[in-house]
DSSP file (Angstrom, degrees, kcal/mol; ACC not computed):
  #  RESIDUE AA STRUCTURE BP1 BP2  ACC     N-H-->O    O-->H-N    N-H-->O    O-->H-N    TCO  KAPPA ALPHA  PHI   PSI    X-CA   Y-CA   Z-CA
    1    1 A X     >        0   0    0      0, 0.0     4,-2.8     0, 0.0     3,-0.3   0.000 360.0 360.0 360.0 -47.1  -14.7  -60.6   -1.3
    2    2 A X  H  >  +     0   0    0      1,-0.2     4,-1.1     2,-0.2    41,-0.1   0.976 360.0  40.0 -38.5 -58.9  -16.1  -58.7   -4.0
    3    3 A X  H  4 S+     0   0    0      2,-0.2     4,-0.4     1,-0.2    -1,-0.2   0.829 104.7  63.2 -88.7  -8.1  -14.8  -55.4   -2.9
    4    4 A X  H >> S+     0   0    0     -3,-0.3     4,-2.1     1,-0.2     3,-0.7   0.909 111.1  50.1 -59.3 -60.2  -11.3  -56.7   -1.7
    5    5 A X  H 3< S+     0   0    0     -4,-2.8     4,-0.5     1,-0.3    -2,-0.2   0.498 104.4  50.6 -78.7   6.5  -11.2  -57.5   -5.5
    6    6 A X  T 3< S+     0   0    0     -4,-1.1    -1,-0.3    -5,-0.2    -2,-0.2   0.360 113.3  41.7 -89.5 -23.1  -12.1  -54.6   -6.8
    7    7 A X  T X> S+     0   0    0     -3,-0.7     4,-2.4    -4,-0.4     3,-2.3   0.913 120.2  47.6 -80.2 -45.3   -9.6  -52.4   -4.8
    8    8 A X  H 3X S+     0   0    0     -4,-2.1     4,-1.8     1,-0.4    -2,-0.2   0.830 117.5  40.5 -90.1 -48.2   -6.8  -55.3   -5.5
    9    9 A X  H 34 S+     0   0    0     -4,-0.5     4,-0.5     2,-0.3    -1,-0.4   0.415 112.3  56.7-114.6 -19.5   -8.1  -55.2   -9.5
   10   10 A X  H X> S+     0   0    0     -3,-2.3     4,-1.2     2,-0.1     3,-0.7   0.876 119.5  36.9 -89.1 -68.7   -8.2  -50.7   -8.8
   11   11 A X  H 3X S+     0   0    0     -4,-2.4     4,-1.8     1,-0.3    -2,-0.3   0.857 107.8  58.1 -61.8 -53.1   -4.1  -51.4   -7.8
   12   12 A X  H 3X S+     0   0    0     -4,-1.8     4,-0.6     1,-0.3    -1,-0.3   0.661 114.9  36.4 -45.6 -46.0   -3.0  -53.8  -10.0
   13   13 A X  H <4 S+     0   0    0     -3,-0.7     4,-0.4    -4,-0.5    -1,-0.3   0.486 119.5  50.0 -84.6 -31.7   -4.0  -51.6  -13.1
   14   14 A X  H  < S+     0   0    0     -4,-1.2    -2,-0.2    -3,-0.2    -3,-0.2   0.910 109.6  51.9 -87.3 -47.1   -2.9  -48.5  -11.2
   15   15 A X  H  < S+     0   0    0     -4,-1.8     4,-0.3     1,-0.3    -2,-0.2   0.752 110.9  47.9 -85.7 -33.2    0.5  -50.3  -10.4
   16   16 A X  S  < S+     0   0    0     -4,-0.6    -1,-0.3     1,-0.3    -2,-0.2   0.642 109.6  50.5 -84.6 -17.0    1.1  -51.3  -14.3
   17   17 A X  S    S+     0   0    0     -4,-0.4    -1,-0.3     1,-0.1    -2,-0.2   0.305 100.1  63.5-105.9   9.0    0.4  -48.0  -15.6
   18   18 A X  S >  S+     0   0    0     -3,-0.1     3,-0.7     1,-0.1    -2,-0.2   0.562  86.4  83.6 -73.0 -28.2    3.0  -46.5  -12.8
   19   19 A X  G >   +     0   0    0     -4,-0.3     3,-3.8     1,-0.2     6,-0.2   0.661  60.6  97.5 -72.5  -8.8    5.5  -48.7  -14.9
   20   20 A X  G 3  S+     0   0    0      1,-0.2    -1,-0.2    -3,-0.1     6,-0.1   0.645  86.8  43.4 -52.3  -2.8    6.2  -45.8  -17.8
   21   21 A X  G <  S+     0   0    0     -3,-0.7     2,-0.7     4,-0.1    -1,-0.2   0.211  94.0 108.7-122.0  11.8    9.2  -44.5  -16.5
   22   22 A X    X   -     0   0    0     -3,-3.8     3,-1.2     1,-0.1     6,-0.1  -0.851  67.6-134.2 -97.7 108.8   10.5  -47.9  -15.8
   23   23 A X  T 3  S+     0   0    0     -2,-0.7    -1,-0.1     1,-0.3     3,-0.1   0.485 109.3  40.5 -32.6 -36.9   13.4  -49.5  -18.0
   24   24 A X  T >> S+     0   0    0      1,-0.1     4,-1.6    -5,-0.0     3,-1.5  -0.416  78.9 157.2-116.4  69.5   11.7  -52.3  -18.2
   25   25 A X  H <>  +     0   0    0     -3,-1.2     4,-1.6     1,-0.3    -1,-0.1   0.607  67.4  49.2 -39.2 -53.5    8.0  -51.3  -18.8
   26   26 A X  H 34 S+     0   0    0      1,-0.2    -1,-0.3     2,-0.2     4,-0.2   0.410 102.5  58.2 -99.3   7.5    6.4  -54.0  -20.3
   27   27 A X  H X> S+     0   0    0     -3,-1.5     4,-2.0     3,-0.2     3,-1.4   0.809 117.0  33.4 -83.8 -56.1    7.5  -56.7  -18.1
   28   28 A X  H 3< S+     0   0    0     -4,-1.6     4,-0.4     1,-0.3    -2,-0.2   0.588 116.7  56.7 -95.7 -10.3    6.1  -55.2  -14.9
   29   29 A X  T 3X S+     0   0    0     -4,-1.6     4,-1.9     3,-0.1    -1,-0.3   0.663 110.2  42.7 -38.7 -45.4    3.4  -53.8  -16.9
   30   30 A X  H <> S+     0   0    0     -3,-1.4     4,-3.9    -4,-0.2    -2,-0.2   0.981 114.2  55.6 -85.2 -43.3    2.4  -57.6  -18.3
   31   31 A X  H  X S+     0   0    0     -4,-2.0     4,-0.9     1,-0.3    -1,-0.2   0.667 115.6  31.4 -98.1  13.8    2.8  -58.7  -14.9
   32   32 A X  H  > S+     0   0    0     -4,-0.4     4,-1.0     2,-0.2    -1,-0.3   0.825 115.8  57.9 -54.1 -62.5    0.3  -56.1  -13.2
   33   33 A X  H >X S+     0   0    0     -4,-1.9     4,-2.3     2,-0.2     3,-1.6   0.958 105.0  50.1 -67.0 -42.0   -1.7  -56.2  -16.1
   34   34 A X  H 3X S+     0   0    0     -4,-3.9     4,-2.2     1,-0.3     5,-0.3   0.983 114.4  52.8 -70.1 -57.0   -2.2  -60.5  -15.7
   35   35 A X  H 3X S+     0   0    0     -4,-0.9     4,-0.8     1,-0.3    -1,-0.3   0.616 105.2  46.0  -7.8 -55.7   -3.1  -59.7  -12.2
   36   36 A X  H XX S+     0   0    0     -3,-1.6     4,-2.6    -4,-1.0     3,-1.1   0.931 112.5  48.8 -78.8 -60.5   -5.3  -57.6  -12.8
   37   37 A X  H 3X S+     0   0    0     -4,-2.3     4,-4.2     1,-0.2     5,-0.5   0.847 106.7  63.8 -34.4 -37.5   -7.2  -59.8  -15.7
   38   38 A X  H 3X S+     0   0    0     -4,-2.2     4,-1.0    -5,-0.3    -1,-0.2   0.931 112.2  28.7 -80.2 -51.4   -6.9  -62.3  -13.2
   39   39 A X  H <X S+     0   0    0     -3,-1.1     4,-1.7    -4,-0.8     3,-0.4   0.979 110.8  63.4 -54.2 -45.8   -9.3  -60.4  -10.8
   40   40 A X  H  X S+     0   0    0     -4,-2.6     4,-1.0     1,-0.3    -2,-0.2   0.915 110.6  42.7 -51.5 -51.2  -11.1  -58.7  -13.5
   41   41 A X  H  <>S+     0   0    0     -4,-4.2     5,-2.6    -5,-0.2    -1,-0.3   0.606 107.1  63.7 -82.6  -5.0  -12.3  -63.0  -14.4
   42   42 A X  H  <5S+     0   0    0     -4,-1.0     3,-0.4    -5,-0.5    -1,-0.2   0.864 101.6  46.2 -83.9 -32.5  -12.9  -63.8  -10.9
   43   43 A X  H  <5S+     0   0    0     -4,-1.7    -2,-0.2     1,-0.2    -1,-0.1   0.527 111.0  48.7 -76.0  -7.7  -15.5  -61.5  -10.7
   44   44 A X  T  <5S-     0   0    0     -4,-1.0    -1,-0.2    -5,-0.2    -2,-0.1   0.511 117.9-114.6 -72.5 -13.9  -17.1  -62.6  -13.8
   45   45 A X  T   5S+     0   0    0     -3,-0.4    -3,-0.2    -4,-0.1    -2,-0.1   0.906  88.7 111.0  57.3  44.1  -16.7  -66.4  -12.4
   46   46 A X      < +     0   0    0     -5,-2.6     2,-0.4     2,-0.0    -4,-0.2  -0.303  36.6 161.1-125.2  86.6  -14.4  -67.3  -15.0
   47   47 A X        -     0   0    0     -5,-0.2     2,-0.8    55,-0.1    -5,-0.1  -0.694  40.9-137.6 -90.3 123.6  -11.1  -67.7  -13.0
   48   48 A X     >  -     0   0    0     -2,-0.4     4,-3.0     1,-0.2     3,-0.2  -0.814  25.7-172.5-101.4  91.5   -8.8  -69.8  -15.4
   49   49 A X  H  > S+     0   0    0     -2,-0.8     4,-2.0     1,-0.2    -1,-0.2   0.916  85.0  47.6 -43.5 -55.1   -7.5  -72.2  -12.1
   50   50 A X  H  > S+     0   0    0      2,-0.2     4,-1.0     1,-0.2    -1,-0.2   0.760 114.1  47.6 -88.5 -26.3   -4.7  -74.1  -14.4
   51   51 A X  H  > S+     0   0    0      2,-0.2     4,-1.5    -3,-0.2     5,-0.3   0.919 111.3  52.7 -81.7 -53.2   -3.5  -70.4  -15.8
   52   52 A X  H  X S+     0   0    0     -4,-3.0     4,-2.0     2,-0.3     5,-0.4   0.852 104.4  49.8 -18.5 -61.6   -3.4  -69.1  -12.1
   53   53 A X  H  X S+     0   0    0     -4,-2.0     4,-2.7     2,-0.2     5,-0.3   0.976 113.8  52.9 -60.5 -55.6   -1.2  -72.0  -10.9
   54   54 A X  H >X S+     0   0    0     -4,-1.0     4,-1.9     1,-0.2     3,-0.6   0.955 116.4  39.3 -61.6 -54.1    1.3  -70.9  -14.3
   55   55 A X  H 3X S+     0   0    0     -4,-1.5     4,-1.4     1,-0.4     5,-0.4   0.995 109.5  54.0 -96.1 -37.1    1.4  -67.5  -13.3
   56   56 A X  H 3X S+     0   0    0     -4,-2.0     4,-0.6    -5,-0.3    -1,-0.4   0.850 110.7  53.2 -66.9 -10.8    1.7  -67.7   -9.6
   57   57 A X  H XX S+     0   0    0     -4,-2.7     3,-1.8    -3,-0.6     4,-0.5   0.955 104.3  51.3 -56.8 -65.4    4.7  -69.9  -10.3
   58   58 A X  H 3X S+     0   0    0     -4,-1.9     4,-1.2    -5,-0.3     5,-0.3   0.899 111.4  51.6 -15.9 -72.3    6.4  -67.4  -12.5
   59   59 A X  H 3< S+     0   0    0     -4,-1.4     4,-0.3     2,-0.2    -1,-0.2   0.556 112.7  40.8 -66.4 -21.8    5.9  -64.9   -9.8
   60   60 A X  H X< S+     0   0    0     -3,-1.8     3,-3.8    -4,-0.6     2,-0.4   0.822 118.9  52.6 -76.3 -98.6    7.5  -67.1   -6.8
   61   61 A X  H 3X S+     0   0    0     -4,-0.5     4,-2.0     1,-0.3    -2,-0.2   0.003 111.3  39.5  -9.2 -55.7   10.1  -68.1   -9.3
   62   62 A X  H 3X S+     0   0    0     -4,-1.2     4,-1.4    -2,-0.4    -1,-0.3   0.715 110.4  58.4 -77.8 -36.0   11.1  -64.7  -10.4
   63   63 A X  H X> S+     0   0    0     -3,-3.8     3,-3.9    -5,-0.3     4,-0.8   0.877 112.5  51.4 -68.9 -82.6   10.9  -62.9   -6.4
   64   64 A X  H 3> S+     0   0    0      1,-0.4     4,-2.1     2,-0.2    -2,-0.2   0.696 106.3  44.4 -56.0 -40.4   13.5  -65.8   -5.8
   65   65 A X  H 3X S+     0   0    0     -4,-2.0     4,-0.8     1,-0.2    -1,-0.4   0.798 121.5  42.1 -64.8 -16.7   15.8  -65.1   -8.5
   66   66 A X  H <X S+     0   0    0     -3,-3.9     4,-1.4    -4,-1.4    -2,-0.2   0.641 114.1  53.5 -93.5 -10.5   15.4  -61.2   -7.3
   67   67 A X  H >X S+     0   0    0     -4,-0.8     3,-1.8    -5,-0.3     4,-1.3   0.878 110.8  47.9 -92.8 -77.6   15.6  -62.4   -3.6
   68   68 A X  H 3X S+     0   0    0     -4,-2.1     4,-1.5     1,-0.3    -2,-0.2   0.590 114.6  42.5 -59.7 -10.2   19.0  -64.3   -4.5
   69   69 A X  H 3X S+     0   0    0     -4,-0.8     4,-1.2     2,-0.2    -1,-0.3   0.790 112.4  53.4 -84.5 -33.3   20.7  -61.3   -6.4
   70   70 A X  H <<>S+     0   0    0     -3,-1.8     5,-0.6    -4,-1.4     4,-0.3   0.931 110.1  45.0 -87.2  -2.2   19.7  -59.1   -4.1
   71   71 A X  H ><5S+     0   0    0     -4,-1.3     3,-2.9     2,-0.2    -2,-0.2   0.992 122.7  40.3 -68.4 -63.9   21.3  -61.3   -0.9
   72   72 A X  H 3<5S+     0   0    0     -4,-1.5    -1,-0.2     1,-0.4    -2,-0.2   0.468 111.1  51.9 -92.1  14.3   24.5  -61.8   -2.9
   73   73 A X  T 3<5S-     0   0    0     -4,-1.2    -1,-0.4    -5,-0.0    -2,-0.2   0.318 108.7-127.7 -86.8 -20.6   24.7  -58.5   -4.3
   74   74 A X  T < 5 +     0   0    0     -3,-2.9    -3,-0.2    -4,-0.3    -2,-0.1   0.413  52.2 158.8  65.8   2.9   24.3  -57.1   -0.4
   75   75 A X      < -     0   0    0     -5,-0.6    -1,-0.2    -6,-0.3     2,-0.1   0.243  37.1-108.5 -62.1 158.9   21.6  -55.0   -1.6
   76   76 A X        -     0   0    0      1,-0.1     3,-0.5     2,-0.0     6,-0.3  -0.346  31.0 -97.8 -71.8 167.6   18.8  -53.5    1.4
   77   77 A X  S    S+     0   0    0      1,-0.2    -1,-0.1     5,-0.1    -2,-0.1   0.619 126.9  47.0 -49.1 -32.2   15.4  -54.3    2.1
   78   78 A X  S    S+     0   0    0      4,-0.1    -1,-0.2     5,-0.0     5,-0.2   0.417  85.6 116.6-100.9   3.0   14.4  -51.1    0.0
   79   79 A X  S  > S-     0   0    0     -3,-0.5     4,-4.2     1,-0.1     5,-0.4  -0.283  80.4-103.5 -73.7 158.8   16.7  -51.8   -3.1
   80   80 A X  H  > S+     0   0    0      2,-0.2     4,-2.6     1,-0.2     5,-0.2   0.770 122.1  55.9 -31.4 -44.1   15.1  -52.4   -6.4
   81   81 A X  H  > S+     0   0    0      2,-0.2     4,-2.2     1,-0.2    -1,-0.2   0.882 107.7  57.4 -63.8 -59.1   15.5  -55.9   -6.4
   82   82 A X  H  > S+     0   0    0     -6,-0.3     4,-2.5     1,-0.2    -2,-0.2   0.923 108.5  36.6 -46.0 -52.4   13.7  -55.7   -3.3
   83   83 A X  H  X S+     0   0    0     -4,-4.2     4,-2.6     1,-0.2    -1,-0.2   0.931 108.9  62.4 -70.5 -32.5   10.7  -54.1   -4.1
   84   84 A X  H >X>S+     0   0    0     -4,-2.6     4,-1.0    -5,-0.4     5,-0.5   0.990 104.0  56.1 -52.5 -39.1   10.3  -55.9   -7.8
   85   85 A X  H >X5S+     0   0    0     -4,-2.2     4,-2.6     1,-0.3     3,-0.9   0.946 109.5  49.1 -55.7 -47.8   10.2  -59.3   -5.5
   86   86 A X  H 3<5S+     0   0    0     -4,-2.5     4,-0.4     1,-0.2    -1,-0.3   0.808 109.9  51.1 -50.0 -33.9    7.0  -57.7   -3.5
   87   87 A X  H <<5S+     0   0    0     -4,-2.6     4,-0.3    -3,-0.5    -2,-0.2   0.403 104.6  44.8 -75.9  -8.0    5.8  -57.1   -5.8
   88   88 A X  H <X5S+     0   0    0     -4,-1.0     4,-1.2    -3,-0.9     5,-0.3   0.517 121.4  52.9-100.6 -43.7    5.9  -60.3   -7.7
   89   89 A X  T  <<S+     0   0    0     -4,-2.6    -2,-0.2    -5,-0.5    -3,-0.1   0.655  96.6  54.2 -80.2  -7.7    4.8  -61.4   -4.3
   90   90 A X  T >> S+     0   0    0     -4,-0.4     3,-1.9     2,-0.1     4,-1.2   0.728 115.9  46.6 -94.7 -58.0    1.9  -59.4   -3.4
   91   91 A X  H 3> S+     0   0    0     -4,-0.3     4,-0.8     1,-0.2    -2,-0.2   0.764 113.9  45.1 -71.9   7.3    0.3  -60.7   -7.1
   92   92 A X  H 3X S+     0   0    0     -4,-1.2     4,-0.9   -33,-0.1    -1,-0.2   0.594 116.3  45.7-100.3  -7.0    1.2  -64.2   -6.6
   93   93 A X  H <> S+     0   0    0     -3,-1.9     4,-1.2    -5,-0.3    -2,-0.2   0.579 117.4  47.0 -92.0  -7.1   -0.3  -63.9   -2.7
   94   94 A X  H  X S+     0   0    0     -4,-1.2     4,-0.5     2,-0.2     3,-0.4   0.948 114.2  44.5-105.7 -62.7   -3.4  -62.0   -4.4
   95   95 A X  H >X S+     0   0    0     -4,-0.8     4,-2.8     1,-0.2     3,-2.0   0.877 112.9  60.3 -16.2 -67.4   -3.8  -64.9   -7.4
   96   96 A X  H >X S+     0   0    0     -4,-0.9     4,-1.6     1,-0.3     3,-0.6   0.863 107.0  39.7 -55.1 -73.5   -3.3  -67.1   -4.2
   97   97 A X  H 3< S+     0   0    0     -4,-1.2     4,-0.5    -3,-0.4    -1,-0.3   0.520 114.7  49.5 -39.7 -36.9   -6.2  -65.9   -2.6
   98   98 A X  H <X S+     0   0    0     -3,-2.0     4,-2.3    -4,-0.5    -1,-0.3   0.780 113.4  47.8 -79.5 -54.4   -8.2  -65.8   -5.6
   99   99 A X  H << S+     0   0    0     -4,-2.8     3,-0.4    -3,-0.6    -2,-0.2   0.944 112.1  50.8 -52.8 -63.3   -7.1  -69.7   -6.6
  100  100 A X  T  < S+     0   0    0     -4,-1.6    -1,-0.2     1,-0.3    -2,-0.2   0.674 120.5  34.9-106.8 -22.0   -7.9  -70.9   -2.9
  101  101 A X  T  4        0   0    0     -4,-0.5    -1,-0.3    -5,-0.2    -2,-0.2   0.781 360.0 360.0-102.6  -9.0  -11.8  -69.1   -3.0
  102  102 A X     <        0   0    0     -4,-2.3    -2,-0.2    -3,-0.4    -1,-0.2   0.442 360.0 360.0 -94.7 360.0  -12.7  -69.6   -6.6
């Protein structure tokens, strides 16, 4: 587990500093960057449970508002909309993971 959270904590950081070119930069930046904290205090053993639960709500919350513009918008599987949502959804599945062993 240790080293699954240390690549996923490697990505997360990698994946928020990808965001410079991004119109909105510091949004997908913070939510990388909490991601990353999020490993970064599970491997210390201090994984903040009740802060976990806040963000990995946020993260559903937000894929499903990106899910529903991009269905009624007609957008693809590969559109923008699309990927922000994986991406909101690979850190709330990684949080998830984190929540369910810590």
């Amino acid at each position: 587990m240790r080293l699954a959270n240390a690549v996923a904590l490697l990505f997360f950081v990698a994946w928020g500093a990808f965001q410079h070119n991004d119109p909105d930069a510091l949004a997908w930046a913070g939510v990388y960057g909490a991601a990353a904290i999020h490993c970064a205090l599970f491997a210390l053993g201090r994984f903040p449970r009740p802060l976990a639960l806040a963000y990995m709500a946020l993260c559903v919350v937000w894929a499903v508002i990106l899910l529903g513009i991009l269905v009624a918008g007609g957008e693809g599987a590969f559109s923008e909309a699309a990927r922000e949502a994986y991406g909101l959804l690979i850190c709330a599945g990684w949080v998830f993971v984190l929540y369910r062993r810590g």
